[in-house]
PDB file as gemmi writes it, atoms N, CA and C in Angstrom:
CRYST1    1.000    1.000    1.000  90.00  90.00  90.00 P 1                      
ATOM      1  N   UNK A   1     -52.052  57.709 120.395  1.00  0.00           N  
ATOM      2  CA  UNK A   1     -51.715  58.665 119.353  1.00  0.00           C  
ATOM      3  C   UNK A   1     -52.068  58.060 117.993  1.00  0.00           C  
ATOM      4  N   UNK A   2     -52.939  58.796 117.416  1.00  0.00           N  
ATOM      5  CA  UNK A   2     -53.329  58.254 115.815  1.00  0.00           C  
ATOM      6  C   UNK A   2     -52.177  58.440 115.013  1.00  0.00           C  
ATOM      7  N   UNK A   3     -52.434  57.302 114.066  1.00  0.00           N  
ATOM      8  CA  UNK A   3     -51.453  57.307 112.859  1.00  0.00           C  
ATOM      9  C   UNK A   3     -51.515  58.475 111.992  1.00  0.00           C  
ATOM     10  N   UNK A   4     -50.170  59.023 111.513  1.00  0.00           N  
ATOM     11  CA  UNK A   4     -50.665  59.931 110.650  1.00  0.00           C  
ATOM     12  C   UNK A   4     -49.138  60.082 109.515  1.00  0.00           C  
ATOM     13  N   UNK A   5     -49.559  60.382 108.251  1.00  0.00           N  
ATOM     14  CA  UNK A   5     -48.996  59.803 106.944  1.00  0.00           C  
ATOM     15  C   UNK A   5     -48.269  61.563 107.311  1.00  0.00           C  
ATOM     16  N   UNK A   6     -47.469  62.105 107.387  1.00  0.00           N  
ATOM     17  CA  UNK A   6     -47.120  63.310 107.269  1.00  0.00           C  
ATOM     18  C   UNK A   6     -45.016  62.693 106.828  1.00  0.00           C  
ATOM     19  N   UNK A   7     -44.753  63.956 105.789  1.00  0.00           N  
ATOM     20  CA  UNK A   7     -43.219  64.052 105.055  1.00  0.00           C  
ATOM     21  C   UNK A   7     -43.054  62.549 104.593  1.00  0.00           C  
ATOM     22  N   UNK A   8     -41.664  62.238 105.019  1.00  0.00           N  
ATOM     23  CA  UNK A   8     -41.628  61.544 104.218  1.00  0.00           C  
ATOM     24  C   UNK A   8     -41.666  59.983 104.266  1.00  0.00           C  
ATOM     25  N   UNK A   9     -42.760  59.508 105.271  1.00  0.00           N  
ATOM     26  CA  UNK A   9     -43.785  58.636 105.207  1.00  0.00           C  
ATOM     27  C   UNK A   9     -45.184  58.544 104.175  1.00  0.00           C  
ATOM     28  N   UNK A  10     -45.145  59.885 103.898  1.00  0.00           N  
ATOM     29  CA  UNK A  10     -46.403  59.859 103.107  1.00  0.00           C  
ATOM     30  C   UNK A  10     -45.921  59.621 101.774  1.00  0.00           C  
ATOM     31  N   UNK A  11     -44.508  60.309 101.439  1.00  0.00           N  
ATOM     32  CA  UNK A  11     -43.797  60.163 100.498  1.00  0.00           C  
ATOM     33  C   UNK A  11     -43.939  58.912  99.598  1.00  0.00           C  
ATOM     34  N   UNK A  12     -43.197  57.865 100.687  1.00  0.00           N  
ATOM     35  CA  UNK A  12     -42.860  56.857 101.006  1.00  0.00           C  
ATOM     36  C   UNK A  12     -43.940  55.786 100.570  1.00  0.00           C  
ATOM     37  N   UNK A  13     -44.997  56.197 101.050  1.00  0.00           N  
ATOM     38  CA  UNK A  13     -46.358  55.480 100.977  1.00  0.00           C  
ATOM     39  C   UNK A  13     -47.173  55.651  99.607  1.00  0.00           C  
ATOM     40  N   UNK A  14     -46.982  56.947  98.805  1.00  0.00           N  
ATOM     41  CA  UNK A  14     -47.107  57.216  97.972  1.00  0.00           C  
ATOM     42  C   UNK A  14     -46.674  56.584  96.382  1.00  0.00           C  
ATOM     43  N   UNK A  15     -45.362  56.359  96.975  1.00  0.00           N  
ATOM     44  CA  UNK A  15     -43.663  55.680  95.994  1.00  0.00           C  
ATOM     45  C   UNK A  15     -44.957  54.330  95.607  1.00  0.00           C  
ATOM     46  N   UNK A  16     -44.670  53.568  97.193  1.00  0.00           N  
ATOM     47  CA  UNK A  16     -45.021  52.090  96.848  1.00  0.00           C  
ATOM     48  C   UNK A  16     -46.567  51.836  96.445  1.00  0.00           C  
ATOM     49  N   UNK A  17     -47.729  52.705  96.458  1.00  0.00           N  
ATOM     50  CA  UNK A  17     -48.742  52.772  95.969  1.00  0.00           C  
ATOM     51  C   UNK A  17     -48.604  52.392  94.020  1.00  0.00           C  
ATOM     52  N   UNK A  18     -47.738  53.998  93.545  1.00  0.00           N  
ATOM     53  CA  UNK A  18     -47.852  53.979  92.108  1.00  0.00           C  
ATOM     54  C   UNK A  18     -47.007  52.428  91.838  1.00  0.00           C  
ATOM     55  N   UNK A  19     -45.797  52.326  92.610  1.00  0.00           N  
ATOM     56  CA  UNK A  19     -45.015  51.197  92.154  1.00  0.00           C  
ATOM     57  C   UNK A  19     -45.814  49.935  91.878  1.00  0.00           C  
ATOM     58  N   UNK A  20     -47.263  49.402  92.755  1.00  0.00           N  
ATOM     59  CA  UNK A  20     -48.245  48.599  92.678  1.00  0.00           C  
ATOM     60  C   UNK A  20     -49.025  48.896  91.446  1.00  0.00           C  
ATOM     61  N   UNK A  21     -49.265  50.080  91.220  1.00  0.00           N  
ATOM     62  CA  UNK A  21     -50.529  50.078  90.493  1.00  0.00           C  
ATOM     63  C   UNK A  21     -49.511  49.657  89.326  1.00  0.00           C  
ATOM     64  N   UNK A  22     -48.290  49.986  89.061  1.00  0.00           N  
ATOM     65  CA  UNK A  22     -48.043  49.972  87.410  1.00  0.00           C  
ATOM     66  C   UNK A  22     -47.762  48.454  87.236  1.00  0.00           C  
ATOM     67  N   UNK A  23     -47.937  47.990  88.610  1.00  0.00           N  
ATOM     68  CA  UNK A  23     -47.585  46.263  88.835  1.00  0.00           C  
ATOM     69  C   UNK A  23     -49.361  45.724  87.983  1.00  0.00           C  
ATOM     70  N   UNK A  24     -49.719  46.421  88.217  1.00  0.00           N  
ATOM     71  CA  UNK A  24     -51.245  45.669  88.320  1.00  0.00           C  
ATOM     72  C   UNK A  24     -51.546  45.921  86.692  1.00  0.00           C  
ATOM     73  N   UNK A  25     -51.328  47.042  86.624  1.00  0.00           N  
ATOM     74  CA  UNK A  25     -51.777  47.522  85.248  1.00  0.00           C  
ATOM     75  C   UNK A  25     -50.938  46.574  83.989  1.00  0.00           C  
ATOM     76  N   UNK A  26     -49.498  45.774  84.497  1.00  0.00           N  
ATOM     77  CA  UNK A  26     -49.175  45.059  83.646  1.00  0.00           C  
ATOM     78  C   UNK A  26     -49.658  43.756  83.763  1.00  0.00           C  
ATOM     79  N   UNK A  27     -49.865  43.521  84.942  1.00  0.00           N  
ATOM     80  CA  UNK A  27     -50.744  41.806  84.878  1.00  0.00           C  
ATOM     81  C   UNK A  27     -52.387  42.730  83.969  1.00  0.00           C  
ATOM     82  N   UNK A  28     -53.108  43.234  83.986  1.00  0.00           N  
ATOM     83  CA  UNK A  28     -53.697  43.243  83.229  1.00  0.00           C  
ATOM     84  C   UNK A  28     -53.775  43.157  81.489  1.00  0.00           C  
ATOM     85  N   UNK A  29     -52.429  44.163  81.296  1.00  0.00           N  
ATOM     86  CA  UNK A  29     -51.999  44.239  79.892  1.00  0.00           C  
ATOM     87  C   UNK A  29     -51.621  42.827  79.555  1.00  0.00           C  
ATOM     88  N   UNK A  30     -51.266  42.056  80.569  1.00  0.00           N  
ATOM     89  CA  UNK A  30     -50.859  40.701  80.093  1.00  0.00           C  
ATOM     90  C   UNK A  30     -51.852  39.467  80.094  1.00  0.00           C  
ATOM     91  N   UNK A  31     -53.088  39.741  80.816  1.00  0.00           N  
ATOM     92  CA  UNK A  31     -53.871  39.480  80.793  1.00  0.00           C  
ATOM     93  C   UNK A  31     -54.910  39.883  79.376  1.00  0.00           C  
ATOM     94  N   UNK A  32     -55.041  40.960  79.446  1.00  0.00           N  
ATOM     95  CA  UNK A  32     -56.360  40.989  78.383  1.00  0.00           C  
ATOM     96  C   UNK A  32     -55.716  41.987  77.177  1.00  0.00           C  
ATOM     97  N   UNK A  33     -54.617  42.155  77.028  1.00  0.00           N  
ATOM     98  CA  UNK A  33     -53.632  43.069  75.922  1.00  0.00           C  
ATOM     99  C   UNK A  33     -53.595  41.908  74.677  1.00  0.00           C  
ATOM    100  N   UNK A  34     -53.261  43.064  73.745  1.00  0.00           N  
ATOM    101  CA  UNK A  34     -53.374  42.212  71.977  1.00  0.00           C  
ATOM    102  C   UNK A  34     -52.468  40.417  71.930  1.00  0.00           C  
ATOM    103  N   UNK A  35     -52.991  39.987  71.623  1.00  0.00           N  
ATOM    104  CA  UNK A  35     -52.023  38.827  70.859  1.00  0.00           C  
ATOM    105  C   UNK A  35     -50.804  38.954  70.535  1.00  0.00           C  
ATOM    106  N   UNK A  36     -50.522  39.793  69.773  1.00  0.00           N  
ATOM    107  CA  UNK A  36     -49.316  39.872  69.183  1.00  0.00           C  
ATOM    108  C   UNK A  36     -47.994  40.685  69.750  1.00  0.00           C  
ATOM    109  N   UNK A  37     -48.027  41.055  71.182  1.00  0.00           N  
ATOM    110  CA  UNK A  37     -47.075  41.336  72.303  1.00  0.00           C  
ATOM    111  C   UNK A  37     -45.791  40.907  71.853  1.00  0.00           C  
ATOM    112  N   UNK A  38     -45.126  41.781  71.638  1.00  0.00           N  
ATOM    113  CA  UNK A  38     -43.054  41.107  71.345  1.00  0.00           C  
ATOM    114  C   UNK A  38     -42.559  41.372  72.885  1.00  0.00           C  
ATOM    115  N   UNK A  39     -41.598  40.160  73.425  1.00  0.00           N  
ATOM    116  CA  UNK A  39     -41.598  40.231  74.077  1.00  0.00           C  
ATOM    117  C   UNK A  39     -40.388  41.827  74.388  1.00  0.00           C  
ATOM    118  N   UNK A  40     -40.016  42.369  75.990  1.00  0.00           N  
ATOM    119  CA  UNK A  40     -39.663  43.569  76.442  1.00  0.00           C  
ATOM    120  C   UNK A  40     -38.358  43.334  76.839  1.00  0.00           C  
ATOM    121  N   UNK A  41     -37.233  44.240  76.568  1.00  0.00           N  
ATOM    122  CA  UNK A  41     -36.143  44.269  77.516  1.00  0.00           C  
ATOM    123  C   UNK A  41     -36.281  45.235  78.309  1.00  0.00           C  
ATOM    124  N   UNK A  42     -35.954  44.666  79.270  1.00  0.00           N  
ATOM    125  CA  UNK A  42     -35.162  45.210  80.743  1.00  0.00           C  
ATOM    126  C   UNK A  42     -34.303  45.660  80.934  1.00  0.00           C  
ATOM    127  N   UNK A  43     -34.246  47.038  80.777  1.00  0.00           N  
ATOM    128  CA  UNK A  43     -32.452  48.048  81.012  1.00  0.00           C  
ATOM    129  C   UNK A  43     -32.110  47.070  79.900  1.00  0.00           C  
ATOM    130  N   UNK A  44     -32.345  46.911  78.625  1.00  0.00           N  
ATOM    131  CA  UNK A  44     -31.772  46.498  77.666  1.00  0.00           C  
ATOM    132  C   UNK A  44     -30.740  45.045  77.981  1.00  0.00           C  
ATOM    133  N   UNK A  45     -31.119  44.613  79.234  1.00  0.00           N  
ATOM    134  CA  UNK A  45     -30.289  43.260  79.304  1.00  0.00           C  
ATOM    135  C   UNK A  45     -30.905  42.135  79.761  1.00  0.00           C  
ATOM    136  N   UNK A  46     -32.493  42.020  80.451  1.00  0.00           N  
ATOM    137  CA  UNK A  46     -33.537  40.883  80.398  1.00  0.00           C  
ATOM    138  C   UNK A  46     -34.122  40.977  79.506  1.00  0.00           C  
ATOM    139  N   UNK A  47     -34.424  39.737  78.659  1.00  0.00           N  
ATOM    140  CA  UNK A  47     -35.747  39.745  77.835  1.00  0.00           C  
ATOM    141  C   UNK A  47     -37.272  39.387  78.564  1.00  0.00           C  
ATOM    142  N   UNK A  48     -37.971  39.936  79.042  1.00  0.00           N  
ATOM    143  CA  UNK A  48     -39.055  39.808  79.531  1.00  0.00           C  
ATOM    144  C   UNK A  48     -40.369  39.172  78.603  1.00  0.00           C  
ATOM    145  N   UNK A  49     -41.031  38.016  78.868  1.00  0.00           N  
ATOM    146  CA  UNK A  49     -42.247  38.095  77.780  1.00  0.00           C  
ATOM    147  C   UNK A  49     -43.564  38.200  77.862  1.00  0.00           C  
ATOM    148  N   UNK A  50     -44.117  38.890  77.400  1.00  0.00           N  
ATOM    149  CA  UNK A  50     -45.321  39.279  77.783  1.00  0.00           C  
ATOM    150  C   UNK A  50     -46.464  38.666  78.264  1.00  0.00           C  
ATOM    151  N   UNK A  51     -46.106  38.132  79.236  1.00  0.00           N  
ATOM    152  CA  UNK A  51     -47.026  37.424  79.968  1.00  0.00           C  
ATOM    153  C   UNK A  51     -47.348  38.597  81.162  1.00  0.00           C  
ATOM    154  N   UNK A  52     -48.529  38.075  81.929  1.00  0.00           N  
ATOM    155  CA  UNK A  52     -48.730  38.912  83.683  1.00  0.00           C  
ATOM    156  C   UNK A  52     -47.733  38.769  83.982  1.00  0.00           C  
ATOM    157  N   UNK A  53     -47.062  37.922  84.579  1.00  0.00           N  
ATOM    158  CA  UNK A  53     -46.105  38.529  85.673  1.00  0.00           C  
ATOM    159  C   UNK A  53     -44.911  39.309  84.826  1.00  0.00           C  
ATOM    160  N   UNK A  54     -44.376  38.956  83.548  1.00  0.00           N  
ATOM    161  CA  UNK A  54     -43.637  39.196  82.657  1.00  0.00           C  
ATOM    162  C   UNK A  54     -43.727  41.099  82.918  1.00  0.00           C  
ATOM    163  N   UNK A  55     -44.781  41.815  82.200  1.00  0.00           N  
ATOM    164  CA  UNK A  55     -45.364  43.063  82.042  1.00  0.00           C  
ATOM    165  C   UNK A  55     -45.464  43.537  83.123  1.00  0.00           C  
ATOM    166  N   UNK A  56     -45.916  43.055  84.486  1.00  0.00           N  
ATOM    167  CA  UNK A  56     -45.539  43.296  85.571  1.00  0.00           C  
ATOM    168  C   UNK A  56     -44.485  44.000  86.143  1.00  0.00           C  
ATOM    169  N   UNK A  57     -43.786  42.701  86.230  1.00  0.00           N  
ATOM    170  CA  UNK A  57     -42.089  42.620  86.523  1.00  0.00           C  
ATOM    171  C   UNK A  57     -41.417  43.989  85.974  1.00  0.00           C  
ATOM    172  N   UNK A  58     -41.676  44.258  84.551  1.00  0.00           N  
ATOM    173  CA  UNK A  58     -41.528  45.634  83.817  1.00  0.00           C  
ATOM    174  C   UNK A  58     -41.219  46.318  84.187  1.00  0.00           C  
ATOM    175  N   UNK A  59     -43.045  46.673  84.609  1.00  0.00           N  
ATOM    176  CA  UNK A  59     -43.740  47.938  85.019  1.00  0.00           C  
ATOM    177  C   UNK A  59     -43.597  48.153  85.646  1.00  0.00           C  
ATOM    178  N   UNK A  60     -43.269  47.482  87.035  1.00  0.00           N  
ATOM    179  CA  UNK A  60     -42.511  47.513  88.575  1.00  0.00           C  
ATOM    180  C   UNK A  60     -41.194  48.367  88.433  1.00  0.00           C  
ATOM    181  N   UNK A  61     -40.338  47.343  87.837  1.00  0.00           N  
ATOM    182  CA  UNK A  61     -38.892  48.037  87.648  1.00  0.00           C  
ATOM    183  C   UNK A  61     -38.831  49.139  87.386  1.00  0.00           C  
ATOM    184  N   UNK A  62     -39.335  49.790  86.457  1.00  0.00           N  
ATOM    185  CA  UNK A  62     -39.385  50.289  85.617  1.00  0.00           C  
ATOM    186  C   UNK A  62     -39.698  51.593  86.006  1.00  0.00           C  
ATOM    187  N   UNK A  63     -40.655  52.139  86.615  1.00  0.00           N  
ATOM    188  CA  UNK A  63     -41.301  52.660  87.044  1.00  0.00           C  
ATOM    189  C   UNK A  63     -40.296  52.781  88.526  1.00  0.00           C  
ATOM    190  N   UNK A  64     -40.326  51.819  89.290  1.00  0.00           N  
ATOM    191  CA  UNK A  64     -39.638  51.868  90.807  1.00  0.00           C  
ATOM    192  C   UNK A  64     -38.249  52.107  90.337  1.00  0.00           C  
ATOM    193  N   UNK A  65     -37.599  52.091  89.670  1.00  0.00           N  
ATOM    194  CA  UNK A  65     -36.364  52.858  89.268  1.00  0.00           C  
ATOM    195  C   UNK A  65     -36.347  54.570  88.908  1.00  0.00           C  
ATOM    196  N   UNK A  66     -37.410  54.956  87.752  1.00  0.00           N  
ATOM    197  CA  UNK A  66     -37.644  55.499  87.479  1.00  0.00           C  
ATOM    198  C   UNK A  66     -37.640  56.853  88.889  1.00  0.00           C  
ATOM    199  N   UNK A  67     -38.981  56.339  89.521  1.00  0.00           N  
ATOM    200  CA  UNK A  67     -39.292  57.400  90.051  1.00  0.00           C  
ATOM    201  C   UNK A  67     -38.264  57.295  92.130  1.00  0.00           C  
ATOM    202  N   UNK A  68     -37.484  56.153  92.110  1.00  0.00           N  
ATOM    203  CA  UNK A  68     -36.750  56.070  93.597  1.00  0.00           C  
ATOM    204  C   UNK A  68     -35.696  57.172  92.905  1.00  0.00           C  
ATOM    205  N   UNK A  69     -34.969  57.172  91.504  1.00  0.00           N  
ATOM    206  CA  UNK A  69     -33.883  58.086  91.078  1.00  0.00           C  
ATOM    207  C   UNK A  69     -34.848  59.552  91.578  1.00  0.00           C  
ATOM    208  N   UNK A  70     -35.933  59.909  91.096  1.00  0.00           N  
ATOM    209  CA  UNK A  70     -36.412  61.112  91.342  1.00  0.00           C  
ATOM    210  C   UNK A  70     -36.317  61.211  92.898  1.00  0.00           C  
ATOM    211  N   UNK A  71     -37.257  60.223  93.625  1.00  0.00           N  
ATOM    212  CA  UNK A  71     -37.021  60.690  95.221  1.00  0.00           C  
ATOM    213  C   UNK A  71     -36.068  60.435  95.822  1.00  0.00           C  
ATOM    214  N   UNK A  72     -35.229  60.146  95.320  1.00  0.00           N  
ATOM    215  CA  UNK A  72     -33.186  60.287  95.908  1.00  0.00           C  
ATOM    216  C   UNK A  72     -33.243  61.214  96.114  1.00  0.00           C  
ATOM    217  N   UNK A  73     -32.904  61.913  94.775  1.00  0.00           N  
ATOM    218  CA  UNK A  73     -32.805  63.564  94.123  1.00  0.00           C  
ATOM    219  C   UNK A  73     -33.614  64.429  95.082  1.00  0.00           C  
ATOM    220  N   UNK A  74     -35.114  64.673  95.552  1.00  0.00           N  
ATOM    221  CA  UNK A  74     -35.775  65.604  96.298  1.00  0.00           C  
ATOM    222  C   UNK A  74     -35.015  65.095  97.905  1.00  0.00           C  
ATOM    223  N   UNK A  75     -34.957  64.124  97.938  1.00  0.00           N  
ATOM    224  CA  UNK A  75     -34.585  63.724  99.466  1.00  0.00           C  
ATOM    225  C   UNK A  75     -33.231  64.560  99.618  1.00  0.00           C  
ATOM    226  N   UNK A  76     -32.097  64.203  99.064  1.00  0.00           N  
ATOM    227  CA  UNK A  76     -30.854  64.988  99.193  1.00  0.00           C  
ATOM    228  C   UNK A  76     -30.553  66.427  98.979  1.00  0.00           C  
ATOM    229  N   UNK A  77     -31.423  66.870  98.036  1.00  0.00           N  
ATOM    230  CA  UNK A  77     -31.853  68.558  98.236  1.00  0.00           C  
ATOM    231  C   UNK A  77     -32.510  68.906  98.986  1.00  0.00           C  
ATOM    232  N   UNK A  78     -33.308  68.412  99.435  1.00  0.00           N  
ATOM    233  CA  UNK A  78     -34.072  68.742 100.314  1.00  0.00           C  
ATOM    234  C   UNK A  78     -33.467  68.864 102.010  1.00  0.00           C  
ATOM    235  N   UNK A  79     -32.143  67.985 102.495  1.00  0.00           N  
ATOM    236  CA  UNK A  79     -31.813  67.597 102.849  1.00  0.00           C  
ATOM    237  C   UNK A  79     -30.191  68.473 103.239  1.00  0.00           C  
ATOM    238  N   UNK A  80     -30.171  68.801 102.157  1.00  0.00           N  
ATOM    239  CA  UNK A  80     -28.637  69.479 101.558  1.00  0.00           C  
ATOM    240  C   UNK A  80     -29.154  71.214 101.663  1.00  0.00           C  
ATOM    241  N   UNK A  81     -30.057  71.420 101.378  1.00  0.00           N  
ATOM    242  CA  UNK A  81     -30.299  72.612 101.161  1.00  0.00           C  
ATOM    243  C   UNK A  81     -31.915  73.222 101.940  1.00  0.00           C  
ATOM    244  N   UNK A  82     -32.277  72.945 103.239  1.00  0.00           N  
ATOM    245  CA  UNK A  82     -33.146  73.317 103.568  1.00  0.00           C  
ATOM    246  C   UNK A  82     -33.243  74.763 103.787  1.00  0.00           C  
ATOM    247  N   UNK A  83     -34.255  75.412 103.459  1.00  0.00           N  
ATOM    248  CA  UNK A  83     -34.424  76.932 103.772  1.00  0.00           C  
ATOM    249  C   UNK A  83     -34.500  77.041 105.036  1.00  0.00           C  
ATOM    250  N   UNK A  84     -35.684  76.169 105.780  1.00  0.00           N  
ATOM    251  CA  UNK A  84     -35.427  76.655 107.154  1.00  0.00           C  
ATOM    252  C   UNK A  84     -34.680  76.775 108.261  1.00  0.00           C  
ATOM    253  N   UNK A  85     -33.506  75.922 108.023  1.00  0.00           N  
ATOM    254  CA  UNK A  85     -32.807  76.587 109.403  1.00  0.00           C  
ATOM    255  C   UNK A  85     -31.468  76.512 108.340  1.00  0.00           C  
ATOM    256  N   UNK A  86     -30.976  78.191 108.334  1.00  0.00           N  
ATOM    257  CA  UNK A  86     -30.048  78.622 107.374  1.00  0.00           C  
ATOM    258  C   UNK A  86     -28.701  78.385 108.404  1.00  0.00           C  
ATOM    259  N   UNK A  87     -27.847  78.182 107.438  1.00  0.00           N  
ATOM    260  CA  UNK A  87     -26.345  78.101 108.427  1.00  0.00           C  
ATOM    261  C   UNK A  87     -26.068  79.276 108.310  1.00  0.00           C  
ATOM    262  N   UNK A  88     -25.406  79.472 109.810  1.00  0.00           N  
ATOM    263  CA  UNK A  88     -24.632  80.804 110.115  1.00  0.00           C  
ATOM    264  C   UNK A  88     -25.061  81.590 110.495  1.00  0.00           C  
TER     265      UNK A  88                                                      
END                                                                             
């Protein structure tokens, strides 16, 4: 039986894709981004500094917080309230 990405595996697969790229996109910013970078807080309670893994670390959080609060939210409505099989 072939593999196949269907609900919420694909979801799933999707999540940890963007969660990488915004990983990558900050080792770059930390890589080849301006000089003059101040360093970032974290939920206002790490100071992060703009280094790669620093901008990274961020963009990860940041982002993987961001958008796991959103797919909580569709998972439990979705979940809570399906149209197709109605009660009663």
């Amino acid at each position: 039986m072939p593999f196949r990405l269907q609900g919420r595996s694909l979801v799933v697969g999707l999540y940890a894709l963007i969660v990488s790229f915004a990983g990558f996109v900050g080792v770059l910013l930390g890589l080849f981004g301006p000089e003059n970078l101040r360093p970032v807080q974290l939920f206002g309670v790490i100071e992060l500094q703009p280094t790669p893994v620093g901008l990274a670390a961020f963009g990860m959080a940041t982002i993987g917080l961001f958008l796991g609060v959103l797919l909580f939210l569709v998972m439990f409505v979705s979940e809570r309230y399906d149209d197709a099989h109605p009660k009663g």
